[in-house]
N, C-alpha and C positions, 0 to 999 in steps of 0.2 A: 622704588628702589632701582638705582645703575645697576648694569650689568656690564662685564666685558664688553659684551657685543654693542653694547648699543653706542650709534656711531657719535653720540652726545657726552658721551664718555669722557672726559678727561683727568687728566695726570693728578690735581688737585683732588678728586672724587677718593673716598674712602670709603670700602665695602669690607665687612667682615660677616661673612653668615653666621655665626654667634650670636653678633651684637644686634644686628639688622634681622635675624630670624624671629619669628614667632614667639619659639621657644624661649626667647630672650626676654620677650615683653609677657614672657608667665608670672603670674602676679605672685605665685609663690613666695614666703619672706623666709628669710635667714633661721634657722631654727638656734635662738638666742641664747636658749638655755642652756643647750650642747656646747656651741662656742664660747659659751662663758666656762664651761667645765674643763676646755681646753686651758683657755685663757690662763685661768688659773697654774695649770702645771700640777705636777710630781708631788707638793706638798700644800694641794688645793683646801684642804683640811686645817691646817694650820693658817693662811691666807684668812680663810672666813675667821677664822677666832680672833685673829689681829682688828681683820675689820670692826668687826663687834665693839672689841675696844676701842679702836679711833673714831666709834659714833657714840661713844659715851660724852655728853657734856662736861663731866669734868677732866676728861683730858684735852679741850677743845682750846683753843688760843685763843686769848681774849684781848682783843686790839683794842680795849681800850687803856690800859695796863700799862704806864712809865714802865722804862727798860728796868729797874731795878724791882717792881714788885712783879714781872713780868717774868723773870729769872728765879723767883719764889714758888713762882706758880709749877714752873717747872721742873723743879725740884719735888715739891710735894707729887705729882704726876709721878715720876721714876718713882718713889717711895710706897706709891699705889699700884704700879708695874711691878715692883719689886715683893710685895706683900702677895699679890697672886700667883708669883713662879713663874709670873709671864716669859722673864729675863732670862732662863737658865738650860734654853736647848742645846746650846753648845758646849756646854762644861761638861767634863768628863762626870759618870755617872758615880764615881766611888767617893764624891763631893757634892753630892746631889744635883746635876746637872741628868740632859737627857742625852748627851752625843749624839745630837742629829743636826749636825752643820747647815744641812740644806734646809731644813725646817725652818731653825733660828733667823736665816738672812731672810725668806721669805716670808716671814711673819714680823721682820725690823722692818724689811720695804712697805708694808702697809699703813705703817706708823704716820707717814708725811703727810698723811690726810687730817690727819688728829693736830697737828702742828709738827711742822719742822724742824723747830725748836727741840722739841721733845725727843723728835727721831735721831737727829744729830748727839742730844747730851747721851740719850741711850746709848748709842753710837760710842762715842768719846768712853760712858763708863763698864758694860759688858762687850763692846766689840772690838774696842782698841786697849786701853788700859788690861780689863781682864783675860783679852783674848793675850797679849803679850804674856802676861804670866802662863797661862794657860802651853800657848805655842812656844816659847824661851824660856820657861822654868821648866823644873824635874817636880818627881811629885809630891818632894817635901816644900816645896816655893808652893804646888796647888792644895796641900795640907793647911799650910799656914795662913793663906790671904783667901784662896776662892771664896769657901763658905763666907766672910764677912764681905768680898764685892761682891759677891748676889746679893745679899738680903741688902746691900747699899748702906751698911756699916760702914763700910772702908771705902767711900769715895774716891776716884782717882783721876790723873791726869795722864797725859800720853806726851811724854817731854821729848818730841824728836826734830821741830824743825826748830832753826837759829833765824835770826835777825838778818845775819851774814849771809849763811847757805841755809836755801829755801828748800830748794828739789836737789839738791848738790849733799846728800846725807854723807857720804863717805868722807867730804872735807868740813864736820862739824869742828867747832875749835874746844866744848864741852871737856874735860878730861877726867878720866878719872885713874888715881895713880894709887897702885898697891903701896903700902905699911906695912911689910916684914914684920917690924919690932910688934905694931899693936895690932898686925893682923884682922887691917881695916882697910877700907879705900877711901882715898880722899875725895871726892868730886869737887871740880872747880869749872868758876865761870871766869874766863882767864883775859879777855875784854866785853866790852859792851854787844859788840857783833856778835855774841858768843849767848847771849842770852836765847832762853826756850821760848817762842813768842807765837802769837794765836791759839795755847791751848785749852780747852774747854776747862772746865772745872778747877783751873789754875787761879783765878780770881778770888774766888771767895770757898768754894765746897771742898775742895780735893783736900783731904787727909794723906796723901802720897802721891808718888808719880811715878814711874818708869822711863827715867831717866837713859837717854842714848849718849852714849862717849868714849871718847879713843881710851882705850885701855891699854893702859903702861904698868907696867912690870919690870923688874931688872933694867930697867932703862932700853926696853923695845916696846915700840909701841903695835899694840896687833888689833888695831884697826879698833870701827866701833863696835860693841856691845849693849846690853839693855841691862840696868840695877834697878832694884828697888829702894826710894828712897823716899822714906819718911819727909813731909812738910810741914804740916801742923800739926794741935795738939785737937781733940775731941771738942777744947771750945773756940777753935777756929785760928787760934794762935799759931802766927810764924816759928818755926823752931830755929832753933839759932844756927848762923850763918843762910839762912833762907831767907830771899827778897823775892818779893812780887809785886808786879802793877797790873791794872784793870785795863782792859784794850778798850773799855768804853762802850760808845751806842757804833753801831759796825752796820752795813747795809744792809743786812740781816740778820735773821738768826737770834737776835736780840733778846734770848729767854734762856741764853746760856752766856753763861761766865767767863766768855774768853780771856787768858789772861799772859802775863810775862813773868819767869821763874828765872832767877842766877844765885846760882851757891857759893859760898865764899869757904872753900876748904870744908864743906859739912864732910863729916865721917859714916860710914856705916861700915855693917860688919863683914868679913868676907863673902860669906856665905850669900849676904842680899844682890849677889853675882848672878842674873836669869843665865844658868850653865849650863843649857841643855848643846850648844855649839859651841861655847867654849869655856874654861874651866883655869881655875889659878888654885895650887895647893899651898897650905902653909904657909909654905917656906920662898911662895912668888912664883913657881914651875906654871909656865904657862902649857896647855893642853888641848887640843880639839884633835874632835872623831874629821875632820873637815880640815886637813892641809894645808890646799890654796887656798889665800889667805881672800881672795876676790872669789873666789867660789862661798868661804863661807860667809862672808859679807851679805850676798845677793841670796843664799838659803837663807837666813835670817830673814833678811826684808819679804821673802817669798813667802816665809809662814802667816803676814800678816796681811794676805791679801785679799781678804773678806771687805774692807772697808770700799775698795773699788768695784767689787761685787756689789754690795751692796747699794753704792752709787747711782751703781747700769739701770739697777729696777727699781729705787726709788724714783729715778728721775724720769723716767717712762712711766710709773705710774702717777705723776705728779702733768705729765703731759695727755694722761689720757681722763685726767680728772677734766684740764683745762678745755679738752675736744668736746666733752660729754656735757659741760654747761653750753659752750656756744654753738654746737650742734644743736641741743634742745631752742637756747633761744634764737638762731637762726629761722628752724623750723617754727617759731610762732611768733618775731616779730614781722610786720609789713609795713611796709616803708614806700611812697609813691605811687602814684594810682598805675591799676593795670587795665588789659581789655577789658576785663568785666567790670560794668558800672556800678559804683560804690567799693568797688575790692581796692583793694591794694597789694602789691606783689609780697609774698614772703621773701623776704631776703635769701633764704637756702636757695629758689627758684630764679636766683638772679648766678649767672655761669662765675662770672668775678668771684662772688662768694665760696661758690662750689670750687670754685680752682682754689681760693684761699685755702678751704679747711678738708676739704675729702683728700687732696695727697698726702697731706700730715697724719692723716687718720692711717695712711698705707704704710707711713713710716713706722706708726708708732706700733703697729702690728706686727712690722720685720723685724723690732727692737723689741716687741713681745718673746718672738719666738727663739730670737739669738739669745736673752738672756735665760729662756730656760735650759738652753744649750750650756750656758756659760754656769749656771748654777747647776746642775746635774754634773759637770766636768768640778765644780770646785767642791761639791759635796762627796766624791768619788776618791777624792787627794786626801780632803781632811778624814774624810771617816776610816778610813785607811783601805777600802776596798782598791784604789787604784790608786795607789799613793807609788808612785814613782820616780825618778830625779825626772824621765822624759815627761812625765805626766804632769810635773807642778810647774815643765819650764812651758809645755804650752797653756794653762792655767794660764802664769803670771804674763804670757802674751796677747792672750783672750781679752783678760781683764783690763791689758793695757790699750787693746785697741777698741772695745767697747763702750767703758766709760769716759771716754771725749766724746766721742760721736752722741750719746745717750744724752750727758750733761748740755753740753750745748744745742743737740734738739729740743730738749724740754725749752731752754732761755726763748729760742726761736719758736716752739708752740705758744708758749704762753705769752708773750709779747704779741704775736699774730693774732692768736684768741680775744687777747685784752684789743685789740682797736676792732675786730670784726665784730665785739658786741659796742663798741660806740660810747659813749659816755657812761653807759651801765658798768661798761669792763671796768672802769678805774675807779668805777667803789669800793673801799675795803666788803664790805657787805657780799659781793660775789666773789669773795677769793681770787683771783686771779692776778692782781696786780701785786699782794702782797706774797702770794706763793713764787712770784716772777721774784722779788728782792731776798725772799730766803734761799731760791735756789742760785741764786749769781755766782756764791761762793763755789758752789758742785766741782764748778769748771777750774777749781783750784784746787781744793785739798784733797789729799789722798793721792797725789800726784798730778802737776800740773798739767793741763791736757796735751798742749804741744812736746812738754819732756815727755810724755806716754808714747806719741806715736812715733819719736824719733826712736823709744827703745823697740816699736813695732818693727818699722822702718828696718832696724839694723837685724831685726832679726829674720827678715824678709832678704836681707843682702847676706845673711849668714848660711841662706836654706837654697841661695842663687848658687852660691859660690858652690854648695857640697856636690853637683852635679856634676862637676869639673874635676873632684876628687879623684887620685887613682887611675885619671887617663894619663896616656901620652900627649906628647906634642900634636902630633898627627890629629889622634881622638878630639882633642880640647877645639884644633883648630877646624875640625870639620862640624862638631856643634853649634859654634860661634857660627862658623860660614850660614849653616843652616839658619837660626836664628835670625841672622844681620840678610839673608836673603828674602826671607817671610818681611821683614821690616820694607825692603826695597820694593820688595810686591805690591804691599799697600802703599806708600809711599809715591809708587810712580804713577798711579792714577790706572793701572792697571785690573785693579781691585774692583774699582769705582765704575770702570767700563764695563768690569764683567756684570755689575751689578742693573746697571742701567739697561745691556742690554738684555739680562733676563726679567726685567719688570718692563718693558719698556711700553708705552700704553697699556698698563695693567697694574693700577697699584695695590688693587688687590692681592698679588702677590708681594710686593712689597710690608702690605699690612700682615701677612702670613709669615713675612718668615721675621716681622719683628715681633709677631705676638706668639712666636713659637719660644718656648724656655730654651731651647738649645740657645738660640741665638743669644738671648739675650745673657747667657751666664756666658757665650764667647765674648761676647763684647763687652763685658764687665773684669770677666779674668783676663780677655787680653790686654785691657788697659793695666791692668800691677801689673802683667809679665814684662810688658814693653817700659812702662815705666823706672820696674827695679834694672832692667840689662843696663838701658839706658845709663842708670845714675850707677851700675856696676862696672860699665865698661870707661864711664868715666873716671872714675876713681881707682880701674886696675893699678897701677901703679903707686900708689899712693903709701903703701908697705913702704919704699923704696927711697921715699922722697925725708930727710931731716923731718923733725918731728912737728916745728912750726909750720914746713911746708904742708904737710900732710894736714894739719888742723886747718887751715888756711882752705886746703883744696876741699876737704869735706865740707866746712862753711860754704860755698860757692852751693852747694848740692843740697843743705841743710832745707830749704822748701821745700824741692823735689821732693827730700826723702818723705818731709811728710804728709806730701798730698799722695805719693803713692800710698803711705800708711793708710790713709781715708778712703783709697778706692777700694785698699783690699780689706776693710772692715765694713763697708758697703755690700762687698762682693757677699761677705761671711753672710750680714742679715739678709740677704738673697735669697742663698741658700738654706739657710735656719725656712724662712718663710714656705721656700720649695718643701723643703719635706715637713713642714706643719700638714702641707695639703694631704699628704697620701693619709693623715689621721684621721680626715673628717669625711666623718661615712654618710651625712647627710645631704641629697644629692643637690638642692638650691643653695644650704650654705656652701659648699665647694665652688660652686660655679662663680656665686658672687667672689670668695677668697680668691679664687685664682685669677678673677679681672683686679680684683686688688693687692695682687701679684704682681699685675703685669703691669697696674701702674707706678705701684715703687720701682720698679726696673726700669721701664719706659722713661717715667720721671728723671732716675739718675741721669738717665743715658742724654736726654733733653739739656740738664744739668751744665754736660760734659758734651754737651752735641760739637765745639767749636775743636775739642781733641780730636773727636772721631773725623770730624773731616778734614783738619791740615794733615792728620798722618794716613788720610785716604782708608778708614776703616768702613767710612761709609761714603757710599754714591752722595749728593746733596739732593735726588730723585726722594730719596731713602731719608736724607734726613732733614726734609721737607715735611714729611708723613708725619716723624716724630710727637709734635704740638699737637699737630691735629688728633689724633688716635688719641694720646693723651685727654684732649679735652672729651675725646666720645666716650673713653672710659669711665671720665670723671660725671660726665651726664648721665650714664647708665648707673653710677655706683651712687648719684645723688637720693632717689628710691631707696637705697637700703644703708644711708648716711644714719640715722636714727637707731638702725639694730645695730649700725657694728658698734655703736658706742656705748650703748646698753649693754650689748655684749662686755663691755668693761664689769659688771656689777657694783656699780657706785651710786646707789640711793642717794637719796636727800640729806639724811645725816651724814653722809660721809662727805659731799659735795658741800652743804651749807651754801647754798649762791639762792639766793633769793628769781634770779634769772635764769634759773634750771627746775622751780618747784609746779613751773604751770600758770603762775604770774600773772608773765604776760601776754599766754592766750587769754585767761581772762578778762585782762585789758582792753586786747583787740576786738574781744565777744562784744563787748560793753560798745564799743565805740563803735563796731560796724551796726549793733543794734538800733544805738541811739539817730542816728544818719539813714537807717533804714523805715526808723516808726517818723523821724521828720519829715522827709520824702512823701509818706504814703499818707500823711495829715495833711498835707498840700500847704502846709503854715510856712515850708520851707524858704528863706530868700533869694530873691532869685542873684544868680549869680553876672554878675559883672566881664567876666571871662568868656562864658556861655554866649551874652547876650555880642557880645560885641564879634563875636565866631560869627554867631548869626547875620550882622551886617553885613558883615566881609563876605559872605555866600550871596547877597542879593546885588 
């Protein structure tokens, strides 16, 4: 081991007495079963009972199954979900429901292991359809319809996006217009663009839908609304004025009905109005507890923001299904000979490898611990204990900055997974290529990911500006000064010099103070701060500017805004990870968590190494180190690659990968056996390679 002193020392050498101690190389292993009790979260209880059900074979997705008996399957499935009450933790209890919000999403996230398919039509028919009634009706709307969507009587659909407007809900063209005389609403699909399009159970099962549409009255229109409206009849039959089309075989997901709905003038009756935010009487008197008319638009959409939750941890747990097969078969396939004669290296033991899959493993454990942040905050809204207008608007900003990050890690684990096991990955047989085509969609519905983090974004430049509130001219300008002077500091390379010359042949300190958590959550949070002034100071003006100008000027910014959104949802699962640590009292597993702490951060900061040094946040002394430190961490965390995934709790039924049951150690046994009893029989051939080495020596 270098030391400072020693005059062989150089700039390149990485020392951490952590890592390089003793104490480091304590054989001690991760205490799995604690971490897995973490793991789990607040409704660890519920979690196992889900699992249980998604290792039953007959909820299990059976790829050999056309799209169309494939959708039957899954159908019967909810009807077996439905029969055991599995469905009904969210519904209010004076309907037989359990009102435990937090329970229900955490016990819907477990489902994606069972299929997909399954977890999504659940999705579509207790999370969205019922949760709309449930969240937009009063308790004569949960009287009338809950009890029959639990027991899965009353099937339903969630009729909210258009063909037109996708993530653009407030400019749906859908209408639905009050009837004075007959004391009905008409619902109409008023063009083609106008039609309700990708919704689950719209194809063939939905018996109704929850229909979203500008509501007119008196001839004003007060924005959209949720109805409920009848589609078919008990034997599957269109009710009149009801059209629908089948959206087909789709790139996933293919065990649910998606489908196309347009109404042609259907009627229903006043009442079928979800009026808990707004309300029409008799006589057309339009009414809401909620004003502005843009406030109460965005509390609607806010009550239904389970579906994004739920997104965050199915799709993490769908990335940590995919770590936990190629982890295992990392750790027992061998591939190319090693020093020892007759071995061959295990692939986990090759560092390529190791950089492949132990940072995603870092990842997927910071999106462990945000999202039970993010489900403890959304179960604290719904259940009403902390139900407040400030509490649902950070909810609906949680939510929005979580799941993109979430949905598109999983694409990227399991993609990564699927080529690091090799031609094994892309058998249906080990799950993983075909878990890659049902989650594609993730990254789509329930809010498109890049529309998420512009609403993050803006609320990131909403929370810049309030700082500013209430000063003077003077005040405002001497903050700014401040600000834009910290900016010139780093900036002029003055930063960089301090930094160099406090490491300067020593980069041991250099590796101190990046594996120090202060630093790295500065260098994390100072990337949004500087990022959001940045896109704030450029757009000051823009109030002021005609209304095309001003759209025009935010477009120019519209990246920006949302890669700051990514850094400050990075920043979030950081700190989620940070304080997971202070819970775990067990003193080896901490130690390892906290190097797999410091490689998700390290990682990011790696990521983003080419920001930190044009705006001088770091010496290039300093982020030099970055990679390297990286790969020691990733070498040291290779050792306990196998607990932290176990630590998932995903047996063999849950997994189904033929490439995670032990396989293909078997394999390997068999074949280094066979190679070994040849050898020592002396029958062996001789080899051609060998003999011609030998030439070459003499």
């Amino acid at each position: 081991m270098h030391h400072v002193t020693d005059p062989n020392f150089t700039d390149s050498t990485l020392n951490d007495p952590e890592l390089d101690a003793p104490l480091a190389l304590d054989p001690a292993r991760i205490d799995v079963a604690e971490l897995g009790e973490q793991l789990l979260g607040a409704w660890g209880e519920y979690r196992k009972r889900s699992r249980k059900n998604a290792s039953r074979p007959e909820l299990h997705r059976d790829d050999t199954l056309p799209y169309t008996e494939h959708r039957e399957r899954v159908l019967k499935q909810l009807h077996l979900l439905a029969e055991e009450g599995a469905t009904n933790l969210a519904f209010p209890k004076r309907v037989g429901g359990g009102e435990n919000p937090g329970a229900n999403i955490a016990a819907f996230e477990e489902l994606v292991l069972a299929d997909p398919s399954l977890q999504i039509k659940a999705g579509v028919q207790w999370g969205l359809f019922g949760s709309a009634i449930t969240q937009l009706g009063t308790e004569e709307h949960h009287d009338k319809w809950l009890p029959d969507v639990m027991s899965l009587k009353l099937p339903g659909a969630f009729a909210m996006t258009e063909q037109t407007h996708g993530s653009d809900v407030a400019s749906i063209g859908t209408t639905a217009t009050y009837d004075e005389a007959t004391q009905e609403w008409v619902i109409n699909t008023p063009f083609r663009g106008a039609w309700k399009d990708y919704l689950g159970n719209a194809a063939l099962h939905g018996k109704a839908a929850v229909v979203f549409a500008q509501l007119i009255t008196k001839g004003m229109n007060h924005g959209v609304h949720a109805f409920f409206v009848p589609i078919r009849t008990d034997d599957g039959e269109l009710l009149p004025g009801v059209q629908s089309e089948d959206d087909g075989v789709k790139g996933g997901l293919n065990g649910i009905d998606n489908g196309r709905l347009a109404f042609d003038h259907v009627r229903i009756p006043r009442t079928n109005l979800l009026n808990r935010y707004g309300d029409v009487a008799e006589d057309g008197t339009y009414s809401s507890p909620i004003e502005n008319p843009a406030r109460r638009f965005f509390t609607m959409l806010g009550t239904l923001v389970q579906g994004r939750v739920s997104l965050d941890g199915a799709s993490t747990n769908a990335a940590k299904a995919a770590l936990a097969i190629a982890v295992r078969y990392g750790n027992e396939r061998r591939q190319f000979n090693s020093a020892t004669p007759g071995e061959e290296t295990v692939l986990l033991d090759y560092q390529l490898h190791q950089r492949r899959l132990i940072p995603h493993i870092a990842t997927v454990y910071a999106q462990s611990f945000a999202h039970e942040t993010l489900l403890k905050q959304f179960h604290g809204v719904f259940s009403g204990e902390l139900d407040t207008p400030e509490n649902r608007e950070d909810l609906e900003t949680l939510a929005a900055a979580l799941k993109p990050m979430s949905t598109w890690k999983a694409l990227e684990v399991l993609q990564e997974c699927r080529e690091a096991c090799g031609g094994a990955g892309f058998l249906a047989e080990n799950r993983i290529p075909l878990l890659r085509h049902d989650l594609d969609v993730y990254a789509t519905f329930e809010g498109d990911n890049h529309i998420l983090l512009q609403l993050v974004g803006k609320r990131l430049l909403g929370d810049y500006a309030k700082q500013f509130k209430g000063l003077d001219q003077r005040q405002m300008a001497g903050r700014i000064a401040g600000q834009v002077a910290s900016r010139i500091y780093s900036g002029s390379g003055l930063r960089r010099v301090g930094q160099t010359i406090v490491d300067f042949g020593q980069p041991a300190r250099s590796v101190g103070w990046l594996r120090n958590p202060a630093t790295q959550h500065e260098l994390l949070s100072g990337r949004v701060e500087t990022m959001i002034a940045d896109i704030a100071g450029a757009l000051r003006n823009a109030s002021k500017l005609p209304k095309a100008e001003a759209a025009a000027l935010f477009n120019e910014h519209q990246h920006e805004l949302i890669e700051a959104a990514r850094a400050h949802t990075e920043l979030l699962q950081w700190e989620a990870f940070s304080d997971a640590l202070e819970d775990v009292r067990d003193i080896p597993t901490k130690r390892v968590l906290t190097w797999l702490r410091d490689l998700f951060g390290l990682s990011l900061i790696e990521q983003h190494l080419a920001w930190y040094l044009y705006t001088g946040r770091m010496s290039p002394q300093r982020g030099a180190l970055v990679g390297k430190y990286v790969n020691r961490l990733v070498s040291r965390l290779r050792t306990h690659a196998q607990d932290l995934v176990d630590a998932f709790g995903y047996d063999d039924p849950l997994l189904r990968a033929k490439i995670a049951t032990g396989a293909e150690a078997e394999r390997q046994a068999e074949s280094r056996e066979y190679y070994r009893a040849l050898r020592e029989s002396g029958e062996a051939p001789k080899s051609e390679h060998e003999e011609f080495k030998k030439r070459r020596k003499r």
